[in-house]
C-alpha positions as CSV (number, residue, x, y, z in Angstrom):
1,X,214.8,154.8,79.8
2,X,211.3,153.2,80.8
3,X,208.3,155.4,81.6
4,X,208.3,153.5,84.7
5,X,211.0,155.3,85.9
6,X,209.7,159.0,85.1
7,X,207.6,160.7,87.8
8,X,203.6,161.0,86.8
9,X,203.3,163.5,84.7
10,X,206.2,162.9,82.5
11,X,206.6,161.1,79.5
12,X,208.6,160.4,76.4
13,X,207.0,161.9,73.2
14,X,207.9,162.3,69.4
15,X,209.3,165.3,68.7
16,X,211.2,165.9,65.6
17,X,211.4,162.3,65.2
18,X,213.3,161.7,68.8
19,X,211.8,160.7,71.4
20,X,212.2,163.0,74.2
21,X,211.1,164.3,77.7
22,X,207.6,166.0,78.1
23,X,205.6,168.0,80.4
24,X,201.8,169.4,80.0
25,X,202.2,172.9,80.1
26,X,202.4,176.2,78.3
27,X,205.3,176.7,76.7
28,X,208.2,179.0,78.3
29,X,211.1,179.4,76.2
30,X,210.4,177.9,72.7
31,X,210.5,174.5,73.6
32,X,208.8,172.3,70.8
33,X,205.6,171.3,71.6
34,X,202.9,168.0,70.8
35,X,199.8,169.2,71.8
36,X,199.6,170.7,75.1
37,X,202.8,168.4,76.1
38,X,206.2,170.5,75.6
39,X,209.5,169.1,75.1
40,X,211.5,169.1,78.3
41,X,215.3,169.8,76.7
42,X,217.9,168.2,78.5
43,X,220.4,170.4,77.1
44,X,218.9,173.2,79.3
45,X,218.2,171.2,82.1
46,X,220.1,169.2,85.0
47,X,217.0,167.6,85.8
48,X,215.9,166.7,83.2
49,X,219.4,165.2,82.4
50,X,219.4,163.5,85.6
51,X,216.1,161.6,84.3
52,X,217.9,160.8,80.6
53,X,221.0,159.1,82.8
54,X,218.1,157.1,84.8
55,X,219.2,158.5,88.4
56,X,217.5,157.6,91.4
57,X,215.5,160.5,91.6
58,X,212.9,159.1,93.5
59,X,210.3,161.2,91.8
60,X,206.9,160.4,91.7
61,X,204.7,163.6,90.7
62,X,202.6,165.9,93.0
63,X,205.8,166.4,95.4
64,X,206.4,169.6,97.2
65,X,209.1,171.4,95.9
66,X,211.8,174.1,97.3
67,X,213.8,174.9,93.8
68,X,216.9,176.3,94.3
69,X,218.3,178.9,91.3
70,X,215.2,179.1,89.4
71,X,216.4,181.6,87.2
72,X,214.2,182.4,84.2
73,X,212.1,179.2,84.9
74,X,213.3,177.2,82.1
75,X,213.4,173.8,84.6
76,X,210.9,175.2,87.4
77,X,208.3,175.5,84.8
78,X,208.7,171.7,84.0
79,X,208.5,170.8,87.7
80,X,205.5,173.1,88.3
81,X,203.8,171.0,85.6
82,X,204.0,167.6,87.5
83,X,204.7,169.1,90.8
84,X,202.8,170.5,93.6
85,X,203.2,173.6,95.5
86,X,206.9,174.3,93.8
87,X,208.7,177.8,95.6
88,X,211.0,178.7,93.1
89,X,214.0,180.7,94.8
90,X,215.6,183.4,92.9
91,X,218.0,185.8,93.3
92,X,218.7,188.1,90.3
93,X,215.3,190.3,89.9
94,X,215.9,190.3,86.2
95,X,215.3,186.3,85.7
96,X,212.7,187.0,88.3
97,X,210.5,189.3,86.2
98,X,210.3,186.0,83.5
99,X,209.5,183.9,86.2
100,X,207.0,185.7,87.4
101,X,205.3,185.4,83.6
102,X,205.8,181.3,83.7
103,X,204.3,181.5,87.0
104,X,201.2,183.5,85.9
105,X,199.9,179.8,83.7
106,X,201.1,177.4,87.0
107,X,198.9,177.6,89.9
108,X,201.6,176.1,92.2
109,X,204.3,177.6,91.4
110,X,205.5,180.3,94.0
111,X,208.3,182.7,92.5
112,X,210.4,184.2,95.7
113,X,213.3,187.0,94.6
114,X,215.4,185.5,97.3
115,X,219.1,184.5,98.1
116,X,219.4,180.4,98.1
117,X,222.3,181.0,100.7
118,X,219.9,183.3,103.2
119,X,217.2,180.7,104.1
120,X,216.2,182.7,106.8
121,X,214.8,185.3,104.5
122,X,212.4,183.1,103.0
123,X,211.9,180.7,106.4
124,X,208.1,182.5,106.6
125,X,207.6,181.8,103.4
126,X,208.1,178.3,102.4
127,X,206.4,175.6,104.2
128,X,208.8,173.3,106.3
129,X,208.5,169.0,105.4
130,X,209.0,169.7,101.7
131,X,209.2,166.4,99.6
132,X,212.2,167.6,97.3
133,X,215.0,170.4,97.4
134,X,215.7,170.8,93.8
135,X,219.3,172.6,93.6
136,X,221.1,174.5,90.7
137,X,222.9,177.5,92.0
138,X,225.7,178.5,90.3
139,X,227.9,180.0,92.9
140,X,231.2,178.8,95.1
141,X,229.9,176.9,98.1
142,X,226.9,174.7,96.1
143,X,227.2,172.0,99.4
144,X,226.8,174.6,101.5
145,X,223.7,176.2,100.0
146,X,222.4,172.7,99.9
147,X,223.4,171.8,103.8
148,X,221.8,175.3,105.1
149,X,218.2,174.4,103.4
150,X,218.1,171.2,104.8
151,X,215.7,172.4,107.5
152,X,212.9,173.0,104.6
153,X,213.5,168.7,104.2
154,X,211.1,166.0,105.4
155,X,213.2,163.9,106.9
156,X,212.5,161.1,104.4
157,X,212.8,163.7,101.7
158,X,215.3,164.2,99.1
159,X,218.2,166.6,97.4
160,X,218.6,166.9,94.1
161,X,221.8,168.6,93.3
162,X,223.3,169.6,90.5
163,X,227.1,170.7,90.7
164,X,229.1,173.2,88.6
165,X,232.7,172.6,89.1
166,X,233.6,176.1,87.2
167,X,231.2,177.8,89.5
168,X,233.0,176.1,92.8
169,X,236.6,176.6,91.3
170,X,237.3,177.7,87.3
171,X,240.9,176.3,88.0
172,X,240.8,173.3,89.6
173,X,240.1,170.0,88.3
174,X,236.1,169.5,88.2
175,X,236.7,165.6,90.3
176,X,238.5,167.3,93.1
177,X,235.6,170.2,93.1
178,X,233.1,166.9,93.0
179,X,235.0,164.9,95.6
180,X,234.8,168.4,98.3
181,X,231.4,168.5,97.9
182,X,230.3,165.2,98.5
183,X,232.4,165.4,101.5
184,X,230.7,168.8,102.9
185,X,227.2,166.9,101.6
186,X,228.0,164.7,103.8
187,X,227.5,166.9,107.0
188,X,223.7,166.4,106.7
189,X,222.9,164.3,104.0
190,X,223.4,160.7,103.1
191,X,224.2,160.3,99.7
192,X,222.4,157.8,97.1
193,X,223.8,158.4,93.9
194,X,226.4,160.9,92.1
195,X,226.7,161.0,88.3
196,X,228.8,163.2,85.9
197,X,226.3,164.9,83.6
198,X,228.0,164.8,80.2
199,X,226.9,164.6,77.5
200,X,224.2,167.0,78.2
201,X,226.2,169.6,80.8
202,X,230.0,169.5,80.8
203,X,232.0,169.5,84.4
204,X,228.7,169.3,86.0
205,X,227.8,166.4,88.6
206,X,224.4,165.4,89.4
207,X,223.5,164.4,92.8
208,X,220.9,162.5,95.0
209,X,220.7,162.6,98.3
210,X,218.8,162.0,101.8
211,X,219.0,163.3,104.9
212,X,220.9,162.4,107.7
């Protein structure tokens, strides 16, 4: 992958002898670390996996972010490096509590203990004509989640999704999970690119996207 295509802010550096995705941050969860720039694992992030398989994430640095599933911050915290104002949306307070600690080093990064699938409770909160809706919820209904925040979107804007078929449907085959989200996607946003995520995540599908 060229450094052309990585948002400002990211780059490929030596680590371990592989070259690998970096951010300039403080370290969150034991990432290895060059300096002040820290390995950005794509093992542990959909993002960053996205980036490795050269999707068209249309990132440049500096964006407004609404992250969706921030968890413990582990892909947030990357964002927050190169981002700006990122609200990182959260709904277990446990994960929260660590996110509040990654947030403590990142000026623009806004932690919110909220349900991804209530936008209303967090409408007051985040501001509306965000750049990028980063999404990694794992729960059923992952298009739906994605379609309900669309109002938070510029309207040149973008998703980026990442799908877990197990979290949709443990049972059923992950391409017919993948092919019923792209079709209830497709009630607000035009799609630009889907991907399978291997070998990084298993039965996940990585997603970009524009509104309608």
């Amino acid at each position: 992958m060229s450094d052309s295509s990585l948002p400002a802010g990211v780059e490929r550096r030596q680590f371990g002898g592989e070259s690998r995705l970096a951010t300039q941050g403080s370290p969150v969860y034991g990432e290895p670390t060059d300096g002040d720039w820290r390995c950005w694992d794509a093992r542990r992030s959909k993002l960053a996996a996205m980036l490795e398989h050269e999707m068209d994430t249309g990132l440049q640095g500096d964006e407004t972010v609404l992250y969706l599933g921030a968890a413990s911050g582990t892909t947030v915290s990357h964002v927050a490096d190169f981002s700006g104002a990122t609200y990182a949306v959260e709904f277990a307070p446990r994960p929260t509590r660590d996110l509040l600690d990654v947030a403590e080093s990142r000026d623009t990064l806004f932690p919110l203990l909220k349900d991804a699938r209530k936008p209303a409770t967090y409408a007051q909160v985040v501001e509306s004509n965000v750049d990028v809706i980063i999404q990694d919820v794992a729960t059923r209904g992952q298009a739906r989640v994605a379609c309900e925040n669309r109002q938070f979107l510029k309207d040149d804007g973008r998703l980026l999704l990442a799908i877990k078929a197990r979290s949709e449907d443990v049972a059923s085959d992950p391409e017919s999970v993948f092919d019923h989200a792209r079709e209830s996607l497709r009630e607000e946003y035009e799609l630009v690119e889907t991907r399978r995520l291997e070998p990084f995540h298993t039965d996940h599908l990585g997603v970009v996207a524009v509104p309608r």
